[in-house]
N, C-alpha and C positions, 0 to 999 in steps of 0.2 A: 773518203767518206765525209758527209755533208758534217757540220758542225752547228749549234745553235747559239751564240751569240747574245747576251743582252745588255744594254744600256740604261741608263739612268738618268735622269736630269731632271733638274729642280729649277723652274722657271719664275725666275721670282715677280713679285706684283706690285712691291713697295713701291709707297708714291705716287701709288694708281688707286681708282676708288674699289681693287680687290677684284676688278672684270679685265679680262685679257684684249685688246685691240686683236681683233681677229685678222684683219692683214697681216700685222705683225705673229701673231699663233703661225697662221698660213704658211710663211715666211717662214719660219722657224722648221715646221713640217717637211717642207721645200728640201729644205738644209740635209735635214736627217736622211732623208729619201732619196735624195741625189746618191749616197753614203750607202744605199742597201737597205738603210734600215727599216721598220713598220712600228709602229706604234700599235699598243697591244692595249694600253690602259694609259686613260688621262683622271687626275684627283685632285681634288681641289684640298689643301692642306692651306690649315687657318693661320698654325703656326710653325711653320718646317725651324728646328732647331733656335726658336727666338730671332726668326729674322721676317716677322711677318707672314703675311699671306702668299703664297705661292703657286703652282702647281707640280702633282709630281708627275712626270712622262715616262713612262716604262717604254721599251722597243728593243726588238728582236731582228734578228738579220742570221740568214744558214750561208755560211761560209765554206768552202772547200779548202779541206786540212790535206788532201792530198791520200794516197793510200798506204 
């Protein structure tokens, strides 16, 4: 039976004027994709734990657990 899978990641933006280089996003998307994953939600988060601006990337992937 399929299983539902989700990830997290906190893409940080320090250092940058607070805008993601989109190559680089791309890239990153690329990564997770290769991997299964999808991306379900992207958030702009001002200040993720005091470490500045960030984004947060939620994503899901259905795995086979086997029956």
């Amino acid at each position: 039976m399929a299983r539902v899978e989700y990830a997290v990641d906190v893409w940080d933006l320090s250092g940058t004027d607070g805008r993601p280089n989109s190559f680089l996003l791309l890239e990153h998307l690329r990564d997770f994709g290769e991997e299964g994953w999808e991306l379900v939600s992207l958030t702009l988060n001002t200040d993720m734990a005091g470490q500045g601006p960030s984004h947060l990337l939620v994503f899901k992937r259905l795995t086979d657990r086997g029956a």
